[in-house]
C-alpha positions as a Python dict, from the first residue, in 0.01 Angstrom:
ca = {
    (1, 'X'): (0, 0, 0),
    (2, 'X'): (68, 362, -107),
    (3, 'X'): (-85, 450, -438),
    (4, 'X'): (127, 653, -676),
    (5, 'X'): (152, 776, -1062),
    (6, 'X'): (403, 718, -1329),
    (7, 'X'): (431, 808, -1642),
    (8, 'X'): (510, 576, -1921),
    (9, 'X'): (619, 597, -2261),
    (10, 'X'): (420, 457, -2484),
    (11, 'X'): (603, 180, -2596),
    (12, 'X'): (702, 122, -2200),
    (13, 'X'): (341, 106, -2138),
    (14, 'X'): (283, -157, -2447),
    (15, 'X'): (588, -360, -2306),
    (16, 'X'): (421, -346, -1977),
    (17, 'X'): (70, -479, -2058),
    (18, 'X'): (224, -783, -2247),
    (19, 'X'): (460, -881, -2016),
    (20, 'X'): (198, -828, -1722),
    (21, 'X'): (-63, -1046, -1978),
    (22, 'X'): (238, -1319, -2010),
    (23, 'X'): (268, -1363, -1695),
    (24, 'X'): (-85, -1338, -1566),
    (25, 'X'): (-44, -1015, -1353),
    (26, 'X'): (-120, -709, -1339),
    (27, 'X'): (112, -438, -1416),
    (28, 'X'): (123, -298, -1116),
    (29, 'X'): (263, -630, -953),
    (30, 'X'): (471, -580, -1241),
    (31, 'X'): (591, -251, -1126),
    (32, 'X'): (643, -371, -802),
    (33, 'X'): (846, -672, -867),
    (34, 'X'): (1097, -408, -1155),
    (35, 'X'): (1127, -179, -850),
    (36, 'X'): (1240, -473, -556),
    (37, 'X'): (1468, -547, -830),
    (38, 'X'): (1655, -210, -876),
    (39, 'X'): (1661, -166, -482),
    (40, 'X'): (1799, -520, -411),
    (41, 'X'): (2028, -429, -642),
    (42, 'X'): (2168, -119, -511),
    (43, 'X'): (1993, 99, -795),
    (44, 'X'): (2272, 143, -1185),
    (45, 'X'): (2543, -87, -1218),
    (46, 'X'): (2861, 114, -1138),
    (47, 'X'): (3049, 111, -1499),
    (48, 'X'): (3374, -38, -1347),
    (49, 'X'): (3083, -363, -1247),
    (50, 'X'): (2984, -330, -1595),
    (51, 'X'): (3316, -403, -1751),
    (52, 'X'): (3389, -695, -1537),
    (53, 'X'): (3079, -875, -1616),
    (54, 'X'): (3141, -838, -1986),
    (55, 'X'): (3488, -914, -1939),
    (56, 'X'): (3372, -1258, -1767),
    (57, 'X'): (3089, -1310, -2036),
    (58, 'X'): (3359, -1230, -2284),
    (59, 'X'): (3466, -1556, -2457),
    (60, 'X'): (3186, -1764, -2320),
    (61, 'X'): (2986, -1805, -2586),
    (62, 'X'): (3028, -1936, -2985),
    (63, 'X'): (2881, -1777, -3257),
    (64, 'X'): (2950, -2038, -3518),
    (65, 'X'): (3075, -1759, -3808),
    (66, 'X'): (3466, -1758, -3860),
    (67, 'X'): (3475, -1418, -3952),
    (68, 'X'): (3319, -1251, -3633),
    (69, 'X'): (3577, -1035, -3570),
    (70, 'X'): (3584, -865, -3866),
    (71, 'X'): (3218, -833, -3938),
    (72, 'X'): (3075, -819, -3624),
    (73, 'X'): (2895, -461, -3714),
    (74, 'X'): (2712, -623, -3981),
    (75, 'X'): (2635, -923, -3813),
    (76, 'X'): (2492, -666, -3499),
    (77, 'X'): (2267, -471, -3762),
    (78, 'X'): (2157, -763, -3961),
    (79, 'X'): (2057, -876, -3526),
    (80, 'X'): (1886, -578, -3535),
    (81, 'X'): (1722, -511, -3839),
    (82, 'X'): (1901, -205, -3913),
}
């Protein structure tokens, strides 16, 4: 193995220590594992990807709420505590 250094931000770092605690490993099998990931997968999403994955999610799923489509910006900030 070749040892390297990253730098974090802080709430990266936080994230990273729980998730590696979760999971019972250490963050840098962590880091490992997050950077297999991005090579296997050919590094960003190319946008026109992007699009056609939400346009196949797109419909899949029920929110219960009638009015969706008109409130959906509240219903996304109340989601996110804003």
């Amino acid at each position: 193995m070749v040892r390297t250094q990253v730098q974090l931000t802080e709430k990266q770092a936080e994230s990273l220590k729980k998730r590696a605690a979760q999971e019972g490993a250490s963050q840098a099998e962590i880091v490992r594992r997050s950077i297999e990931f991005y090579l296997r997968a050919g590094g960003a999403v190319a946008d026109e990807e992007r699009r056609q994955r939400a346009l196949r999610a797109s419909g899949r799923f029920r929110s219960g709420k009638r009015d969706l489509g008109e409130r959906h910006d509240r219903y996304l900030a109340e989601a996110y505590g804003k």
